[in-house]
C-alpha positions as CSV (number, residue, x, y, z in Angstrom):
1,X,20.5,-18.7,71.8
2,X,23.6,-18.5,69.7
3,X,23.4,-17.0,66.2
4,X,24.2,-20.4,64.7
5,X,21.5,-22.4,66.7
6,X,19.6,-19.1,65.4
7,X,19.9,-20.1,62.1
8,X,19.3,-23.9,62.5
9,X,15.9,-23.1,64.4
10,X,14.8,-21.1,60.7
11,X,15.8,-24.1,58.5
12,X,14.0,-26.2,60.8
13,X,10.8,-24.3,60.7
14,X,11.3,-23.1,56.7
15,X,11.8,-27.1,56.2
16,X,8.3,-27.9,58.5
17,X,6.6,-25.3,57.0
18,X,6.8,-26.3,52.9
19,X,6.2,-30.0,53.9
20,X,3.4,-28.8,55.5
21,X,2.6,-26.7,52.1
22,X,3.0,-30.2,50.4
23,X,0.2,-31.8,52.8
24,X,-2.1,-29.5,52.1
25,X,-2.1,-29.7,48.4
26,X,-2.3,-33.0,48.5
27,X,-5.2,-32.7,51.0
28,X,-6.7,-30.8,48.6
29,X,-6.8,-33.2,45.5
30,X,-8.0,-36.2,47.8
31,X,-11.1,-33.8,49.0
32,X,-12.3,-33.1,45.4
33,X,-11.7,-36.4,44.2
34,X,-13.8,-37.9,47.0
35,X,-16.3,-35.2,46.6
36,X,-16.6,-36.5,43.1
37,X,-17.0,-39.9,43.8
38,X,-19.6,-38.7,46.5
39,X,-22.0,-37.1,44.1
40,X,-21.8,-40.3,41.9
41,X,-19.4,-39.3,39.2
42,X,-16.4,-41.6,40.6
43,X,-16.6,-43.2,37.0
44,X,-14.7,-39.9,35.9
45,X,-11.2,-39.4,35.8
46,X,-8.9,-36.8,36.6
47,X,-7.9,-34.8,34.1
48,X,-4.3,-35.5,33.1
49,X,-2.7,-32.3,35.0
50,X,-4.5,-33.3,38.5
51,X,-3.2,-36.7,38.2
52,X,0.3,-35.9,37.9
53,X,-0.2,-33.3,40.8
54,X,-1.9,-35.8,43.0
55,X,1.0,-38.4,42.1
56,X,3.8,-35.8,42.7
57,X,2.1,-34.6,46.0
58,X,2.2,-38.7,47.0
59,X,5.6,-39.3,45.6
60,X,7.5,-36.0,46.5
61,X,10.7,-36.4,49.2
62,X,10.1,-35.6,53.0
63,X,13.0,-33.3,53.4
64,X,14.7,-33.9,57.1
65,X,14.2,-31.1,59.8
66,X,17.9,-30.4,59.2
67,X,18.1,-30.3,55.7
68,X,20.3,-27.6,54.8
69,X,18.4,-27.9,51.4
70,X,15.1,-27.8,52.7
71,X,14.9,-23.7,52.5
72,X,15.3,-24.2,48.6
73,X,12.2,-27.2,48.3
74,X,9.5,-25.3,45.6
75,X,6.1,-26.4,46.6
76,X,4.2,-28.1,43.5
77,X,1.8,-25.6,42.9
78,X,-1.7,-26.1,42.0
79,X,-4.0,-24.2,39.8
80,X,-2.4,-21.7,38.0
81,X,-3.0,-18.2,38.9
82,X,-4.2,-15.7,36.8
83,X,-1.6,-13.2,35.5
84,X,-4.2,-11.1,34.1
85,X,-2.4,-11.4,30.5
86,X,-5.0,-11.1,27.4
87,X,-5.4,-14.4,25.6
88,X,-3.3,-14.5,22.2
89,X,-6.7,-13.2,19.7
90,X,-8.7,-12.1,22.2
91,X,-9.2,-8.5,21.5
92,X,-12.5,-5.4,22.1
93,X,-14.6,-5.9,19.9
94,X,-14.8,-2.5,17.7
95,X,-16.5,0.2,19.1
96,X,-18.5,1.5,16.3
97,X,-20.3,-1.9,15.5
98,X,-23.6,-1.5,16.4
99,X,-24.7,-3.2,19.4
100,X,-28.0,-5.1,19.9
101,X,-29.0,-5.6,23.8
102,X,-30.7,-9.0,24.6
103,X,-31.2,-9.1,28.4
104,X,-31.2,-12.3,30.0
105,X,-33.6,-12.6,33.2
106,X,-34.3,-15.4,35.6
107,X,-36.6,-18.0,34.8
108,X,-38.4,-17.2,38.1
109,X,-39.1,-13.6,36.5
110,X,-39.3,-10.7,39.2
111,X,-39.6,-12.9,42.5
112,X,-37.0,-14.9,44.5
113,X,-37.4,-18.2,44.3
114,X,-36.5,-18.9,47.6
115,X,-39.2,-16.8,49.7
116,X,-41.2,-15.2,46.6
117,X,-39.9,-11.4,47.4
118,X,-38.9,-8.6,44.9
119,X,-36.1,-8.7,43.5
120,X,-34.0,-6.2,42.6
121,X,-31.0,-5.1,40.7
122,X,-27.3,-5.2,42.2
123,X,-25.1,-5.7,39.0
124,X,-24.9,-7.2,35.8
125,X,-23.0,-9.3,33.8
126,X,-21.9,-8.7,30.6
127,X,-20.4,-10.5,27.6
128,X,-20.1,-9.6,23.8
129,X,-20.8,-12.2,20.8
130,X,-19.5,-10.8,17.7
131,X,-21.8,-12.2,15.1
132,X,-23.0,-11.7,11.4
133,X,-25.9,-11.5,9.7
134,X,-25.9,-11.4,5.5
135,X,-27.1,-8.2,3.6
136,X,-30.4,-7.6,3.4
137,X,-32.6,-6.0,0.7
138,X,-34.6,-2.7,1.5
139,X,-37.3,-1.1,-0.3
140,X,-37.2,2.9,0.1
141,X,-40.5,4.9,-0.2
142,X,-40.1,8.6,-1.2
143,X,-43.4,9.4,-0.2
144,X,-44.1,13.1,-1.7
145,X,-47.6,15.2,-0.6
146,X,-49.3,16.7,-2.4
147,X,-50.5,20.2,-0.4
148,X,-53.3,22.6,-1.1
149,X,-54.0,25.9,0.2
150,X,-57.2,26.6,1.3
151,X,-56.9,30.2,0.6
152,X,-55.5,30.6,-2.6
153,X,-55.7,27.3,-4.1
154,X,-52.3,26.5,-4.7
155,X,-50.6,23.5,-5.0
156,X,-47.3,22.6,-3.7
157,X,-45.4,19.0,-3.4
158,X,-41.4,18.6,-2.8
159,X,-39.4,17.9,-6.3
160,X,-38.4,14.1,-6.5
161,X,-35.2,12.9,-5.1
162,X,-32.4,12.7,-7.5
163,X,-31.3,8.8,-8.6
164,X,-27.5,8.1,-9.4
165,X,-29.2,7.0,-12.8
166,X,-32.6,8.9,-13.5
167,X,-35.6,6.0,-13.6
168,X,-33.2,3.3,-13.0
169,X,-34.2,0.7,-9.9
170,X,-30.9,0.6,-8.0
171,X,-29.6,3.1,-5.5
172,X,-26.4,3.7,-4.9
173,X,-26.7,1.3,-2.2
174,X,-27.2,-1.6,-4.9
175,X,-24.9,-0.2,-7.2
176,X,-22.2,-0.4,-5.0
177,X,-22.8,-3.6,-3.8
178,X,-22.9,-5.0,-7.5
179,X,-19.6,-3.1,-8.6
180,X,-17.8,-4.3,-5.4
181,X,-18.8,-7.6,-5.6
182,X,-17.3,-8.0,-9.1
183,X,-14.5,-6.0,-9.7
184,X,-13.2,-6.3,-5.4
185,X,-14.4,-9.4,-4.7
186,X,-14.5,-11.0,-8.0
187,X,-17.6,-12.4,-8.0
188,X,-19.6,-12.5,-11.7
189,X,-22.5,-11.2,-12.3
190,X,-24.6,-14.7,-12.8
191,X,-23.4,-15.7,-9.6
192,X,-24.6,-12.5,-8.1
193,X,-27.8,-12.9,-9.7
194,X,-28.1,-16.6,-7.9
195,X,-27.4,-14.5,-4.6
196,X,-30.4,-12.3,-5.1
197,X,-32.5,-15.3,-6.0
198,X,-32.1,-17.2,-2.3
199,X,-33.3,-13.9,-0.7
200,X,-36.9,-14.1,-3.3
201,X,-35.1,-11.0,-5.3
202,X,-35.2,-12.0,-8.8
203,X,-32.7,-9.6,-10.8
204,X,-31.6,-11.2,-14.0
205,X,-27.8,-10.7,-15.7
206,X,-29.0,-8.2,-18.0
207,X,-30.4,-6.6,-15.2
208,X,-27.0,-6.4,-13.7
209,X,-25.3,-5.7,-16.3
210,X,-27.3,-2.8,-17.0
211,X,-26.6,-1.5,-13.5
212,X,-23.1,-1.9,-14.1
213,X,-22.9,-0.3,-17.5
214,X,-25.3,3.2,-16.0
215,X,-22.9,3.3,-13.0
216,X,-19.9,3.1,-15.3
217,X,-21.2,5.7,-17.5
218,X,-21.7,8.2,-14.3
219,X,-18.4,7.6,-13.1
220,X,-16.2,7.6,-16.3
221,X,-16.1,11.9,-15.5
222,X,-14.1,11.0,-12.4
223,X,-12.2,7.8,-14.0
224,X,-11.2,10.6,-16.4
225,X,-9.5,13.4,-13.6
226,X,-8.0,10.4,-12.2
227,X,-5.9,9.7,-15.8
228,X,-5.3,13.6,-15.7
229,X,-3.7,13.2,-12.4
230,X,-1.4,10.4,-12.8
231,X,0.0,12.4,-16.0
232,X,0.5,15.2,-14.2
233,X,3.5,13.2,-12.0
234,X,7.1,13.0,-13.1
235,X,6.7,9.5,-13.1
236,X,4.4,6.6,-13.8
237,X,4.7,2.9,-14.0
238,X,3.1,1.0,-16.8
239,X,2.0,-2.4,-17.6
240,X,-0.7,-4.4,-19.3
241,X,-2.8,-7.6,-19.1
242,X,-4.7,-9.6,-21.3
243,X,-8.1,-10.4,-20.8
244,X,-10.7,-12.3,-23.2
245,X,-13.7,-10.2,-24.6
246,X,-16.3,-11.9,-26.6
247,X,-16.7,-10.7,-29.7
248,X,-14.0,-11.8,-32.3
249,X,-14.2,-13.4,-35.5
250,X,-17.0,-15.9,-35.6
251,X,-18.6,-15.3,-32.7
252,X,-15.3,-16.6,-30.8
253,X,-13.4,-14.7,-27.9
254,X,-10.4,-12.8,-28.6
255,X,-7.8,-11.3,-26.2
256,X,-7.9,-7.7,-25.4
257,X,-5.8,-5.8,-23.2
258,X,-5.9,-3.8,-20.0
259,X,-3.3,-1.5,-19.4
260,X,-2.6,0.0,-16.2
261,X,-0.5,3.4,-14.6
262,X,0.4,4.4,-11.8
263,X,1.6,7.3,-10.2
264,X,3.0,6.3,-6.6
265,X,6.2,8.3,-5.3
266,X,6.1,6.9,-1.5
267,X,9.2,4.7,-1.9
268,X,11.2,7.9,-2.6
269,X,9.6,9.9,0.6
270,X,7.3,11.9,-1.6
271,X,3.6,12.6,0.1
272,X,1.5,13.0,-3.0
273,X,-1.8,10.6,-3.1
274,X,-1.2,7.8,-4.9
275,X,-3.8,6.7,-7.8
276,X,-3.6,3.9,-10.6
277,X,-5.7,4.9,-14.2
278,X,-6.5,2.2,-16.0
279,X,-7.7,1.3,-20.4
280,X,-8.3,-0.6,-22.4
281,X,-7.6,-1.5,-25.9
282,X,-9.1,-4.4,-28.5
283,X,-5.5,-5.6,-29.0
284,X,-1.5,-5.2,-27.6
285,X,-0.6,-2.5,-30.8
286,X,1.8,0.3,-29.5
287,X,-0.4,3.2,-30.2
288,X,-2.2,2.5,-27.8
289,X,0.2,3.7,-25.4
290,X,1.3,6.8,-27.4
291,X,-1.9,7.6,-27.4
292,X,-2.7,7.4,-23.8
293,X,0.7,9.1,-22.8
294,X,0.6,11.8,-25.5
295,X,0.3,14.7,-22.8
296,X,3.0,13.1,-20.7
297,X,6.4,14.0,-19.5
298,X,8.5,12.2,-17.5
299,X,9.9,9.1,-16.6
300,X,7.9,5.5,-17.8
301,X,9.0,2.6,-15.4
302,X,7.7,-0.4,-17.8
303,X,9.2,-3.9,-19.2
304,X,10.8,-3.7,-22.6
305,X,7.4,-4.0,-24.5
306,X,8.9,-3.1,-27.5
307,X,5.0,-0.8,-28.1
308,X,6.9,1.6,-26.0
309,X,10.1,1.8,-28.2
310,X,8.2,5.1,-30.3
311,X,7.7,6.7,-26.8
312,X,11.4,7.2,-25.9
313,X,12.2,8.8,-29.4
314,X,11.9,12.1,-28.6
315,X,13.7,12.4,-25.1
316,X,9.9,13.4,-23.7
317,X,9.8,10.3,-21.8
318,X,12.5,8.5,-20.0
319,X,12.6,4.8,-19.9
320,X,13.2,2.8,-16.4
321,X,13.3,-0.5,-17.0
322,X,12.3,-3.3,-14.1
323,X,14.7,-5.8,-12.7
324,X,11.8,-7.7,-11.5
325,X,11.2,-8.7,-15.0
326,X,14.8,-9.5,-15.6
327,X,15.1,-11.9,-12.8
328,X,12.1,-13.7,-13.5
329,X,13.8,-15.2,-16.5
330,X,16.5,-16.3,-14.1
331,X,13.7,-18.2,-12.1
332,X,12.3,-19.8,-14.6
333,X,14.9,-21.7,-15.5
334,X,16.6,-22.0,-11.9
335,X,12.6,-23.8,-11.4
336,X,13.5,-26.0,-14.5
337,X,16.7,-26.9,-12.9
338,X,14.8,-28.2,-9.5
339,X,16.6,-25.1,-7.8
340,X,19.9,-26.8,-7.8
341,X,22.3,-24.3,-5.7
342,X,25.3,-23.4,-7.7
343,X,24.1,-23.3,-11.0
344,X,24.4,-20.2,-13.2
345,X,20.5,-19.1,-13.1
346,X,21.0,-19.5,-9.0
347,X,24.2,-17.3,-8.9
348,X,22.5,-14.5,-11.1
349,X,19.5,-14.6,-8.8
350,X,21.8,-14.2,-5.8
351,X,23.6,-11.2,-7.5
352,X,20.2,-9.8,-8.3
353,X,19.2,-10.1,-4.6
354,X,22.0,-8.1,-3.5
355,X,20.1,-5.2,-5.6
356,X,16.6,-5.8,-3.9
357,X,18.3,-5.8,-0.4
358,X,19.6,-2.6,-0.5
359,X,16.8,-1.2,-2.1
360,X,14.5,-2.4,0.8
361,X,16.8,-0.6,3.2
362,X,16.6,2.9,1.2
363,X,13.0,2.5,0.5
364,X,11.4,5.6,1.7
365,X,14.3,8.2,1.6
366,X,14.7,11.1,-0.1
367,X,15.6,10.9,-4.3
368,X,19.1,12.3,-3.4
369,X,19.8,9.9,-0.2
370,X,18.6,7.2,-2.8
371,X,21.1,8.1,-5.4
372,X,24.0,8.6,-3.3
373,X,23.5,4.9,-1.3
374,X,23.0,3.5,-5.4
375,X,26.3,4.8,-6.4
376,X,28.1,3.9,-3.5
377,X,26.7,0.9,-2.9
378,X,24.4,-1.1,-6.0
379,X,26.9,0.3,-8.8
380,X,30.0,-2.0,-7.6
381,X,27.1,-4.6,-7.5
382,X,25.7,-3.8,-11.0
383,X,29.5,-3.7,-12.7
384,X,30.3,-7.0,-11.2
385,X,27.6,-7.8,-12.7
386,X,27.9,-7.0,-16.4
387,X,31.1,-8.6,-16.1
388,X,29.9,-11.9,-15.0
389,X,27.0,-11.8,-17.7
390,X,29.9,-11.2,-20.5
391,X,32.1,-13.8,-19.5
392,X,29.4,-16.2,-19.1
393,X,27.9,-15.7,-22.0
394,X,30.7,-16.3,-23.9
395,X,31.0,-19.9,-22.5
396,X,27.1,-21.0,-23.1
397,X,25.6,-22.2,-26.2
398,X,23.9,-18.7,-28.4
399,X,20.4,-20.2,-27.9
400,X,20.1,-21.6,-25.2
401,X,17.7,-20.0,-22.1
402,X,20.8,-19.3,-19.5
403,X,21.8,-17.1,-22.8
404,X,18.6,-15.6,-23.7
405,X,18.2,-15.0,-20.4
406,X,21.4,-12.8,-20.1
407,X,20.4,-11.2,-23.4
408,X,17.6,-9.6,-22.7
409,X,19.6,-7.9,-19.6
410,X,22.5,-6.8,-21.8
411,X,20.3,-5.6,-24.4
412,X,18.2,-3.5,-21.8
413,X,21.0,-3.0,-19.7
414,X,21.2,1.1,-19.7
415,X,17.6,1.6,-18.4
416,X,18.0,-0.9,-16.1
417,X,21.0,0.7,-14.6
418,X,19.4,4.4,-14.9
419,X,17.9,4.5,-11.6
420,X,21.1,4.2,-9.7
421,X,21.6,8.2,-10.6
422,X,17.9,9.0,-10.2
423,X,16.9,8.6,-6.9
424,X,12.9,9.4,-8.0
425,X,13.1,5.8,-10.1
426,X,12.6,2.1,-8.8
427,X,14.8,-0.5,-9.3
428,X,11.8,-2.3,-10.6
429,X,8.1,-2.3,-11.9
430,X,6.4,-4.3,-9.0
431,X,3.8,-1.1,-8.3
432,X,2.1,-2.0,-11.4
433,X,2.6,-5.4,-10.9
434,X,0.7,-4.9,-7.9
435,X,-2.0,-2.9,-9.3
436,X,-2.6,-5.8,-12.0
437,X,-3.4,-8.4,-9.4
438,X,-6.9,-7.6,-8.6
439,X,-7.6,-8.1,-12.8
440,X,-5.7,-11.5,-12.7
441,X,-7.8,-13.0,-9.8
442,X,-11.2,-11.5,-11.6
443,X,-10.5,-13.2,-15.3
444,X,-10.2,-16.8,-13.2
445,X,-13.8,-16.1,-12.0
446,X,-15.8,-14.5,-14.7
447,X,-13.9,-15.6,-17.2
448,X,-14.3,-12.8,-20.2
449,X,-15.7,-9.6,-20.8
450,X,-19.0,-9.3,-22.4
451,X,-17.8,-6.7,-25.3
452,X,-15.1,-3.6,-25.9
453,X,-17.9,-2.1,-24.4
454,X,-17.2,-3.7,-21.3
455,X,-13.6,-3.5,-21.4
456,X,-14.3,0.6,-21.3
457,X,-16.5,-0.3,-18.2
458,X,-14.1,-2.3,-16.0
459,X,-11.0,-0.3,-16.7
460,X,-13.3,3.0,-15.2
461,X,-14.4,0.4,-12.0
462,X,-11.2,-0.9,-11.6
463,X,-9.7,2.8,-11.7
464,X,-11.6,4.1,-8.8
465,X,-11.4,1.0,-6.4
466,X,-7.6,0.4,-7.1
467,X,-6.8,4.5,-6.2
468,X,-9.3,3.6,-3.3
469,X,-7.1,0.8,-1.8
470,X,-3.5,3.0,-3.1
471,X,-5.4,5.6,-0.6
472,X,-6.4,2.9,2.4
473,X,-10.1,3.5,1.6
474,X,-12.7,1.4,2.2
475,X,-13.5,0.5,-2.0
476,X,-17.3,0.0,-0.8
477,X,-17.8,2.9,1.4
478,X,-15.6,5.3,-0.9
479,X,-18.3,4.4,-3.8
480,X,-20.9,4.3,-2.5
481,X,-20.3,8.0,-1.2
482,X,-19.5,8.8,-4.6
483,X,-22.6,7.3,-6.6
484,X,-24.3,9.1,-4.0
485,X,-23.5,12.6,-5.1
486,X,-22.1,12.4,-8.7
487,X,-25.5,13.1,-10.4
488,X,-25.8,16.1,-8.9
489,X,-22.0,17.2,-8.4
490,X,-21.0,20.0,-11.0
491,X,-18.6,18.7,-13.5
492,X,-16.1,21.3,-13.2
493,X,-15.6,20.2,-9.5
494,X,-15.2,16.8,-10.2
495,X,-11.9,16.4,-8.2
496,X,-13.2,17.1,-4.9
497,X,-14.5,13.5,-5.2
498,X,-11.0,11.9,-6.0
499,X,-10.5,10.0,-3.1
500,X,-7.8,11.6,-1.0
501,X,-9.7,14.5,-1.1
502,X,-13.3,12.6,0.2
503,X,-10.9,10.4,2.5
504,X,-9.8,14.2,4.4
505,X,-14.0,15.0,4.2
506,X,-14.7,11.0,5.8
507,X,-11.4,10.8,7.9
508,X,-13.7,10.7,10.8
509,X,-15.8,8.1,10.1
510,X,-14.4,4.8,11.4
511,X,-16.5,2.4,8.5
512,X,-14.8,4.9,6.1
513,X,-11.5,4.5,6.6
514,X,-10.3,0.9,5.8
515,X,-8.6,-1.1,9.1
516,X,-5.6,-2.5,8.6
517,X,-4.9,-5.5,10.5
């Protein structure tokens, strides 16, 4: 046989063999569908996937014996194999969840069903539910004897267990959950109190509030090394808030302020912990800053609050102003304008982006890589800039907001330009920003403080579970360790529970150590 009649016998059989393939899918569909109809479920259909193959196996093209083509004829394939990829979600479950066993035997019990033998065990089967089941209350009995000696008649019992507030009826377990709930999850103290009630544990406001207010007043010692820490930086970033506190004149609320620091050097490749202080004041005067930065040196990234005009006086503290605060005034009106493109609020947005672009690129470098890629490449940027804003200016109306807008930039426009040749400076003040949010969310849910009183309370919480999160702590595990040991933790040692230092101690621990998704 010659090589070409060689090579027409393959075609032949490669062409018999995939109609063949074809058949027998077919075949395959008719089988189950008559099986079905056999077994009285004819009424069903097919789904829509098996109809199309059963169609496509009746319809599809004999090829001819000496079809050239025939070698290339796909056969419709069937079920889908498994490629043994994971499903998009499907993931382990965690390994340190704790793991309740529910074993599933026949409904025969021990004995086959078929000829009443033993059975016994071959394999198993398993499968994991992740499920949840709410908090639940727990009453803890210190139980302490009381033991004689029969000889000498003495008398010994173990000292009582130390409480996180002496005689008070929480544990630190309780406290914790209260503090969390609140200040994290920003959930007020009635509705908490409504909680408790559907599980038959009746624990009024003032009950609460007294748990908040003893926990507050054991933790303000720590609150207070976290302050001395953030001063000790080269620089912070401030901001403030408002918040209502009841209280005012007449029995009506008033608006009192909480004002935030933070010391955070990451962006510029330093490895110092990161921790936010927070306090608060009755009103928005400027000593309260100058008194709450009167030990510190350094650099102050804030708005142009003029409260913190007093602070730059004396060349102590450096001002860094924030760009984010500048632009925002370019929003608002570009927002007003429906964000029409080419308008003069879109153009200085655009210009200002060109700033926040290359500072995501630098972001984490060192201060002098920082500054070098500033001058060479945001100063052109920021000249252009100032030269756009002065002509412009000139051409718009004094009062209008496209001027006022430009204003405040001119006016401000040496610290906003200072971090170019400081590479240990941000281009803005989003870090406190950031910091601030968990307050916003909490004053839509509860509304106001109670008193000043309070004020003082929440600006301690919120100190220790904002360094917490800055630290990737878990807020409710990280206090709850805490709570459990401040009582008895000497107070000249109160900084090896900061949290950085606890998260090295806990690093260990998976529940410790918050999960980022």
């Amino acid at each position: 046989m010659s090589a070409d009649e060689q090579q027409a016998r393959i075609d032949t059989l490669s062409g018999e063999l995939k109609i063949a393939h074809l058949t027998i899918d077919k075949l395959k569909i008719e089988l189950s569908y008559l099986r079905r109809m056999q077994y009285g479920r004819s009424s069903e259909k097919l789904d829509h996937a098996g109809q199309m193959e059963l169609m496509d196996c009746a319809l599809a093209p004999v090829p001819a014996a000496n079809d050239a083509g025939a070698s290339h004829v796909t056969p419709i394939a069937g079920r889908k194999k498994d490629t043994g990829k994971t499903r998009p979600g499907l993931r382990e479950l965690p390994a340190h969840l704790p793991r309740q066993t529910v074993v599933h035997n026949p409904e025969g019990g021990c004995n086959c069903a078929a000829c009443g033998n033993g059975l016994r065990v071959i394999g198993q089967d398993v499968s994991e539910v992740l499920e949840y089941e709410p908090g639940n209350f727990l009453v803890i009995r210190h139980v302490r004897p009381k033991l004689a000696c029969g000889n000498c008649q003495s008398i010994s019992q173990a000292l009582a267990p130390k409480r996180p507030v002496e005689r008070a009826l929480a544990g630190a377990g309780l406290m914790t959950h209260v503090l969390v709930s609140k200040y994290a999850d920003h959930t007020p103290l009635y509705r908490q109190s409504q909680i408790f009630a559907r599980d038959g544990v009746e624990l009024a406001v003032s009950t609460l509030t007294d748990i908040v207010a003893g926990a507050a007043w054991l933790l303000t010692p720590l609150a207070q090394a976290m302050g001395r820490y953030v001063l000790s930086g080269s620089k912070i970033h401030g901001d403030d808030t408002p918040i209502r506190v009841l209280g005012g004149a007449k029995n009506k609320a008033k608006t009192g302020r909480l004002w935030v620091y933070v010391r955070d050097d990451r962006a510029g490749g330093d490895t110092a912990p990161a921790a936010v202080w927070f306090q608060y004041s009755a009103d928005r005067k400027g000593e309260h800053p100058r008194r709450h930065l009167r030990d510190f040196e350094g650099i102050l990234q804030a708005d142009a609050f003029s409260g913190y005009n007093r602070l730059f006086e004396d060349g102590r503290i450096v001002e860094a102003a924030c760009w984010s605060h500048a632009r925002r005034k370019f929003y608002d009106i570009h927002e007003q304008q429906h964000k029409l493109a080419g308008t003069l609020a879109h153009e200085a947005l655009q210009r200002i982006a060109a700033i926040f672009a290359i500072e995501a690129e630098i972001q984490g470098q060192s201060p002098e890589e920082r500054s070098r890629q500033r001058r060479r490449r945001t100063r052109p940027i920021l000249d252009e800039l100032q030269r756009w804003m002065s002509a412009t200016l000139a051409q718009v109306s004094a009062k209008s907001p496209m001027a006022l807008a430009m204003g405040y930039s001119m006016s401000n426009w040496r610290a906003l330009t200072r971090f170019v040749d400081d590479g240990r400076m941000e281009a803005h003040n989003n870090i406190a920003e950031r910091a601030l949010r968990g307050v916003a969310i909490g004053r839509k849910n509860y509304l106001h403080l109670g008193s000043d009183s309070g004020g003082e309370r929440a600006a301690v919480i919120y100190s220790l579970l904002g360094t917490a999160k800055l630290n990737g702590l878990n807020p409710r595990a990280y206090l709850r360790h805490v709570l459990e040991r401040i009582a008895e933790h000497p107070s000249n040692r109160i900084d090896e529970l900061l949290p950085w230092v606890v998260a090295e101690q806990m690093q260990q621990s998976p529940e410790f150590v918050r999960r980022v998704a």
